[in-house]
C-alpha positions as CSV (number, residue, x, y, z in Angstrom):
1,X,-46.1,4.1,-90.1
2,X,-48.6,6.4,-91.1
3,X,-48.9,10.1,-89.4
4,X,-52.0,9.1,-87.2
5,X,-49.9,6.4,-85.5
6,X,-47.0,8.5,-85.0
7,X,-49.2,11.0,-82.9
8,X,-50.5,8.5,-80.8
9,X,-47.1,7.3,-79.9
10,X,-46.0,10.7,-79.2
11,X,-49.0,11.8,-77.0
12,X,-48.4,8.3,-74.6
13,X,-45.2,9.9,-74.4
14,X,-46.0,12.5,-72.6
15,X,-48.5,11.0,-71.1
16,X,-46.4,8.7,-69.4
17,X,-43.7,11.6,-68.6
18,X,-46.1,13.8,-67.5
19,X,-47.4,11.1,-65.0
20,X,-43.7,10.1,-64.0
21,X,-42.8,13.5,-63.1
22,X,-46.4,14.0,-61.1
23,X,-45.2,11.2,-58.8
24,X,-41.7,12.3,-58.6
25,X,-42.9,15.4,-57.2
26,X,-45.6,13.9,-54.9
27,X,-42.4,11.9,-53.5
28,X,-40.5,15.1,-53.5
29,X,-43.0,17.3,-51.4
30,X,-43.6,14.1,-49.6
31,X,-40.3,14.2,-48.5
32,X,-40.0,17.8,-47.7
33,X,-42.8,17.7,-45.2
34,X,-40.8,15.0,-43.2
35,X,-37.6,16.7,-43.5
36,X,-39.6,20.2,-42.2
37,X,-41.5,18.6,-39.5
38,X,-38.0,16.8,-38.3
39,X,-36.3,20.0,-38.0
40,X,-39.5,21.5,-36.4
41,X,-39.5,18.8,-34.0
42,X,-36.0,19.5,-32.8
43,X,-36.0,22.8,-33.0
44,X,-38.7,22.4,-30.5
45,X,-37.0,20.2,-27.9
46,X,-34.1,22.1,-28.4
47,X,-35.5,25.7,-26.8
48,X,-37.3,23.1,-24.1
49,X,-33.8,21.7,-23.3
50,X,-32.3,25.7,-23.0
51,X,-36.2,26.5,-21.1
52,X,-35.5,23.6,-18.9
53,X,-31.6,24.3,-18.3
54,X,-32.5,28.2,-17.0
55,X,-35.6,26.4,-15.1
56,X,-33.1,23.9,-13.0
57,X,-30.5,26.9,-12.9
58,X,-32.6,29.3,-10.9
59,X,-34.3,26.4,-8.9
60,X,-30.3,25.9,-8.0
61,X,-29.8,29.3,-6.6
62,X,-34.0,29.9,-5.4
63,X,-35.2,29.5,-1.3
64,X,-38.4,27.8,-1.0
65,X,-41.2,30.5,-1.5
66,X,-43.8,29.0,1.1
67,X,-41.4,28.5,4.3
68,X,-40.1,31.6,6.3
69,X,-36.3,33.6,6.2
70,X,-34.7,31.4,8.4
71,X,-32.6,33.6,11.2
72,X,-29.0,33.6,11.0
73,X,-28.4,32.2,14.3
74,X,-31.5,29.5,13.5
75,X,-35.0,30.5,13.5
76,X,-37.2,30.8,16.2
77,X,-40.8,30.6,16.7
78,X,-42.7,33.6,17.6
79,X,-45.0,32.8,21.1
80,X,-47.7,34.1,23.0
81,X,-45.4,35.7,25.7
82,X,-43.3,37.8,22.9
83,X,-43.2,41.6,24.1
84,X,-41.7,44.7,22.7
85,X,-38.8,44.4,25.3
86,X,-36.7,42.3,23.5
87,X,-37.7,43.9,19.8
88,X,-35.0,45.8,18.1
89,X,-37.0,47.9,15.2
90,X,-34.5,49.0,12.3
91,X,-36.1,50.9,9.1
92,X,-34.8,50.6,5.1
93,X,-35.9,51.9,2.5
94,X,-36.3,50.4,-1.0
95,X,-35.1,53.1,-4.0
96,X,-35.2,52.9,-7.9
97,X,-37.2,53.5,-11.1
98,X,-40.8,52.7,-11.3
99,X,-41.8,48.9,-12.9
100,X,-38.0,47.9,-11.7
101,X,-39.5,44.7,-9.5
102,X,-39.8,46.7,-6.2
103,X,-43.0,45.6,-5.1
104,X,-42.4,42.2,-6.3
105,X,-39.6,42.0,-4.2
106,X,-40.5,43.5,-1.0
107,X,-43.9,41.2,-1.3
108,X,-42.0,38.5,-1.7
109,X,-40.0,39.0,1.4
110,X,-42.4,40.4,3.7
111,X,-45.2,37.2,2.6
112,X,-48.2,39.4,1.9
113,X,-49.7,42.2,-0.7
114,X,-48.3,45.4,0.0
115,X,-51.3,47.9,1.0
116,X,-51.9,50.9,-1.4
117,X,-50.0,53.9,0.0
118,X,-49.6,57.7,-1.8
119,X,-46.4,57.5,-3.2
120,X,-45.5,55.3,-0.4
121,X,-45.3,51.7,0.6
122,X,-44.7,50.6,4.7
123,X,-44.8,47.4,5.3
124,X,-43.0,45.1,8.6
125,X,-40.8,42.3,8.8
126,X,-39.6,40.2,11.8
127,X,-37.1,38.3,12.0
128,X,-36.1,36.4,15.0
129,X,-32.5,35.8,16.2
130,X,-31.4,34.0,19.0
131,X,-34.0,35.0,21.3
132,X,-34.1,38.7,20.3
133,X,-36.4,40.0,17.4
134,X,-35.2,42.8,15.0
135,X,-38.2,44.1,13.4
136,X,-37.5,45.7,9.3
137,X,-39.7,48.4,9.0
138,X,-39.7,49.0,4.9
139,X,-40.0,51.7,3.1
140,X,-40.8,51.9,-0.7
141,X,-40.7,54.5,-2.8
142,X,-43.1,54.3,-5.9
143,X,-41.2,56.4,-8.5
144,X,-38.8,59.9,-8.6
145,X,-41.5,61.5,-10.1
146,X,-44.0,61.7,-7.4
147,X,-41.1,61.3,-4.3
148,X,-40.0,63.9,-3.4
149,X,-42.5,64.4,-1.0
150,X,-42.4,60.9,0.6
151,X,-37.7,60.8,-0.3
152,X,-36.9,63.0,2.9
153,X,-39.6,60.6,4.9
154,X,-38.4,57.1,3.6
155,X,-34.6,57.9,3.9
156,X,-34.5,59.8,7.2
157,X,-33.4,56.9,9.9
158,X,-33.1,54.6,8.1
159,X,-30.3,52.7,8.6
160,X,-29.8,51.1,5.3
161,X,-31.0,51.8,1.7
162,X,-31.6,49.6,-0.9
163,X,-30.8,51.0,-4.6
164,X,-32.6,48.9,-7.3
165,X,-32.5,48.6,-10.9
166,X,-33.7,45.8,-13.4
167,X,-31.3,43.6,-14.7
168,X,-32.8,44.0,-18.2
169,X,-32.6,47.9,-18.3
170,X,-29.3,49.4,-18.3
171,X,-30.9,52.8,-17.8
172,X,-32.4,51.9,-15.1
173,X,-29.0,50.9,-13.6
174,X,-27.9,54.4,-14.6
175,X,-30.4,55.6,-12.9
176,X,-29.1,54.4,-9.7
177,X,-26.4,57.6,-9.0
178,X,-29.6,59.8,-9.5
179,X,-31.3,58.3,-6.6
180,X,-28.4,58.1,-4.7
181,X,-27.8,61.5,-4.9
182,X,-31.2,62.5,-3.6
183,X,-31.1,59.7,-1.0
184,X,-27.7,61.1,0.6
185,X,-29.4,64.4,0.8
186,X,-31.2,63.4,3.9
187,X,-29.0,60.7,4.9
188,X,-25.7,60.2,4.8
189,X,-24.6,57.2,7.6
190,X,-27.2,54.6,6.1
191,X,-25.5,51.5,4.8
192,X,-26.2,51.4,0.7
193,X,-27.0,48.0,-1.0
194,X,-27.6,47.8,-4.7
195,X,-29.7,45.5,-5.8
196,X,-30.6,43.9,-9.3
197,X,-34.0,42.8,-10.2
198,X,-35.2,40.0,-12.4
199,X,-32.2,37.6,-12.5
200,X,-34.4,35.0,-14.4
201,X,-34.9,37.3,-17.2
202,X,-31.2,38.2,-17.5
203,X,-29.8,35.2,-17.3
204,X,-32.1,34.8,-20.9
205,X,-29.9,37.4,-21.9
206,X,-26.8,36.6,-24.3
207,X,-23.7,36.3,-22.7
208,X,-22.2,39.3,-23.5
209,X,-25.0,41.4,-22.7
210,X,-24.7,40.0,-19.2
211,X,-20.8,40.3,-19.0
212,X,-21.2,43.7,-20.0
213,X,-24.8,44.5,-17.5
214,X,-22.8,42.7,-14.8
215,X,-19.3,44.8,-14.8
216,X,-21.2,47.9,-15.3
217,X,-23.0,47.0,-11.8
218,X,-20.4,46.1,-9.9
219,X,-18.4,49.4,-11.2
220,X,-21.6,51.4,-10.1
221,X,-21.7,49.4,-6.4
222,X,-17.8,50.0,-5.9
223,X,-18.2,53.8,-6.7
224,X,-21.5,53.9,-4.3
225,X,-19.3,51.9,-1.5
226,X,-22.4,49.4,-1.6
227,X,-22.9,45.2,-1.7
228,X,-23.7,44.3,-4.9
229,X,-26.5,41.3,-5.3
230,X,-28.6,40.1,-8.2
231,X,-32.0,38.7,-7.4
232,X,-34.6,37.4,-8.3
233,X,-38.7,37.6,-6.5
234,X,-40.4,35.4,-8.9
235,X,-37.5,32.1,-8.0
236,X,-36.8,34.0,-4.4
237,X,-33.2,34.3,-5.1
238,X,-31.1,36.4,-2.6
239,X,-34.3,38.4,-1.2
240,X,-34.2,37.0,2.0
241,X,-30.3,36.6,2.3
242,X,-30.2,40.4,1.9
243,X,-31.8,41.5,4.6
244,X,-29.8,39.0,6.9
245,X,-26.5,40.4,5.4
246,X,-28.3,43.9,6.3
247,X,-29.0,42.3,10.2
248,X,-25.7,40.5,10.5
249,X,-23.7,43.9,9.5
250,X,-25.4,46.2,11.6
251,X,-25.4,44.2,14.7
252,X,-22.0,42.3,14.2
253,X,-23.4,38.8,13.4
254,X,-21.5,35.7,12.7
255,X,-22.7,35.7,9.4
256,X,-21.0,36.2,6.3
257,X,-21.6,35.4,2.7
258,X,-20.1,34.3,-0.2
259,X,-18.2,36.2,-2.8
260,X,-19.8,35.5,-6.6
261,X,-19.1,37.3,-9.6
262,X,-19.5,33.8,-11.9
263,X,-21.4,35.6,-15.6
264,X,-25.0,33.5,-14.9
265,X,-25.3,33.0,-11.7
266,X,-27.0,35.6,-9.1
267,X,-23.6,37.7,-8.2
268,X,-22.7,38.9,-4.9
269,X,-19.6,41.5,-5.1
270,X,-18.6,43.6,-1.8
């Protein structure tokens, strides 16, 4: 076989190889694609089954946003022939760091935007019971910074103050003896609640992280003497119930509430 021959044979050699292994890897990247958008593809109905799971958990624990607080004894409708002689005023006031879920809260109790105040928020509530109305009048105060001013004026008479903190900010939570402190400076009788902000977002939390959130507040609310509850404004969870609790202890109610300190679920420790 002469040398000519010899080269040809050699060069459809690798021709041949060189085309074999060009569609071995077209198969192989081919391949890889599917595999990659497979995983892709669960990984994304994976986070939408955890999304989903938080979504139905909260919806478990949430009041329906658009229907009023119902009473404790049943609600009743206000009428035409309502007077102040049967209306029992009581004042709180709403405590903690600013950008905690304050406004959120009290906005999503009281069913309207809360009017610009200077350092301040007032806003009403009333709630009707059994014939008689007790009408919340609701202080806020906007941050320590710039209430001092406006802490003698929201905490004197009142007859219950709420301590918040965000679930998600454990410095905020620390925060909480600070303003108590202050708050006992000009009142020492009113009934303390301590209230956690933005359950949905800390139940996104790891589990842990919650245990450890969760015993730290409820080792802050037995030190402060206070009801410990986590809520939430955005799925209305435990905002309304609070103020009822407030109602049926001041006034001796027959209304209690439940004892939770299940790690997930909006607890409620006294």
């Amino acid at each position: 076989m002469s040398r000519i021959s010899r080269r040809k044979i050699r060069l459809k050699t690798k021709r041949a190889i060189l085309l074999r292994m060009i569609a071995l890897k077209k198969c192989v990247t081919s391949s890889w694609k599917r595999v990659v958008g497979c995983l892709m593809q669960f990984s994304a109905h994976k986070n939408n089954d955890i999304n989903n799971h938080h979504h139905r958990q909260l919806e478990n624990y949430s009041s329906p946003a658009s229907s009023p607080p119902p009473s404790l004894n049943g609600a009743e409708s206000p009428s035409a022939d309502d007077d102040a002689s049967d209306l029992v005023s009581i004042k709180v006031c709403i405590l903690g760091d600013p950008k905690i879920g304050k406004t959120s809260f009290l906005t999503k109790y009281v069913g309207r935007e809360r009017e610009e105040g200077n350092g301040m928020d007032q806003m009403d509530k009333i709630m009707y019971v059994s014939g008689a109305r007790i009408a919340f009048h609701i202080c806020e105060v906007q941050g320590f910074d710039n209430s001092q001013s406006n802490l003698q004026l929201a905490c004197k008479e009142s007859v219950a103050m709420l301590f918040m903190f965000d679930l998600t900010s454990r410095c905020t939570l620390n925060s909480v003896i600070n303003w108590y402190k202050e708050a006992r400076k000009w009142n020492q009788s009113a009934m303390p609640v301590l209230v956690g902000t933005k359950f949905d977002d800390f139940v996104q939390l790891p589990l842990d992280l919650q245990w450890t959130i969760a015993n730290q507040a409820r080792g802050y609310a037995k030190a402060l003497n206070a009801t410990l509850f986590f809520s939430s404004a955005n799925y209305n969870i435990n905002v309304n119930k609070i103020f009822k609790f407030i109602a049926a202890k001041l006034f001796n109610l027959p209304w209690s509430i439940e004892r939770n300190l299940t790690i997930g679920e909006p607890i409620i420790d006294f």
